[in-house]
N, C-alpha and C positions, 0 to 999 in steps of 0.2 A: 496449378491453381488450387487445386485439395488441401495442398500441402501451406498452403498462406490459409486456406480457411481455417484450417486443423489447429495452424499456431494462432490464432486472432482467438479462435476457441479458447484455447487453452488459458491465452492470459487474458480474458474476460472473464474467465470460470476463475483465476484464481485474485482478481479484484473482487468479484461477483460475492462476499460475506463480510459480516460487519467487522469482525475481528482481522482480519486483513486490510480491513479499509483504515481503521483504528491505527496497525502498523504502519501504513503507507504516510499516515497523517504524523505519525510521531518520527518518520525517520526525514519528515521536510526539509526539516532544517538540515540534515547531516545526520552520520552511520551514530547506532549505539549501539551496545551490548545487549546481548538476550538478557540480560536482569535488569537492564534501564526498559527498555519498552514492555516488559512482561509490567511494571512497576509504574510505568506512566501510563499503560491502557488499563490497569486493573487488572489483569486475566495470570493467572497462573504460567510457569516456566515451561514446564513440560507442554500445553496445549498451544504455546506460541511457539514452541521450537519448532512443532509441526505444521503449524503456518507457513513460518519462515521458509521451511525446506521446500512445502509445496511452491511458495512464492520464486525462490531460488531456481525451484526444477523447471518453472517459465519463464527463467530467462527477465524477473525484474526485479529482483535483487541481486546484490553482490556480498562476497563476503569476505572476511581477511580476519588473523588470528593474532592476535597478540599476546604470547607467551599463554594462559591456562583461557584466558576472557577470548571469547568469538563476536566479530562484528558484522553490522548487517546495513548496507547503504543502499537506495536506489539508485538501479544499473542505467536506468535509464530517464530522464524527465520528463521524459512523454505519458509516463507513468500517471505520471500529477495533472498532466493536462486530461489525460483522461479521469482522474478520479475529480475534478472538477469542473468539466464539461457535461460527466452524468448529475453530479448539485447542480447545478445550473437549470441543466433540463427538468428536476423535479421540483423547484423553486418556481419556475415558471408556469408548469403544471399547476402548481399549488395557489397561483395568483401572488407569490409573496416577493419582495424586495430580493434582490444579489445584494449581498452584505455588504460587499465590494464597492456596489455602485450606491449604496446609502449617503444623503448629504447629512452633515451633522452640524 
């Protein structure tokens, strides 16, 4: 039981910062390279690389190499259901619309 706490821990600690959530959101679609997401969230090479890795060492990212270029995909989708069941909760908090469920 510890040891399920310890991991939920861990990868809420490492959705838990904005720059992580930024990655999370840029690799939606599909895996990029450490110079497409450093360059679609704004944030410099070197401080995402070490996102990545922390995000990697909890097991919700993946990675794979191609030739000198390293890629970065989530490992898992439940990922995303969690980083958008926490918007949701703070949307509702906030009184405001789910984008989602907007009529237009």
């Amino acid at each position: 039981m510890n040891d399920l706490i310890e991991w939920r821990a861990d990868i809420l600690n490492a959705l838990g910062q904005p720059t992580r959530l930024k990655i999370i959101e840029c690799l939606r679609d599909g895996e990029r390279s450490v110079c497409d997401i450093s360059s679609a969230i704004g944030e410099e090479q070197y401080p995402v690389h070490r996102h990545l890795n922390l995000m990697l060492a909890a097991g919700i990212l993946s990675r794979s190499r191609e030739g000198l270029k390293i890629f970065y995909a989530i490992k898992h989708p439940e990922v995303l259901s969690i980083a958008d069941l926490a918007a949701e909760m703070m949307l509702r908090e906030a009184g405001l619309p789910l984008p989602w469920q907007e009529e237009h």
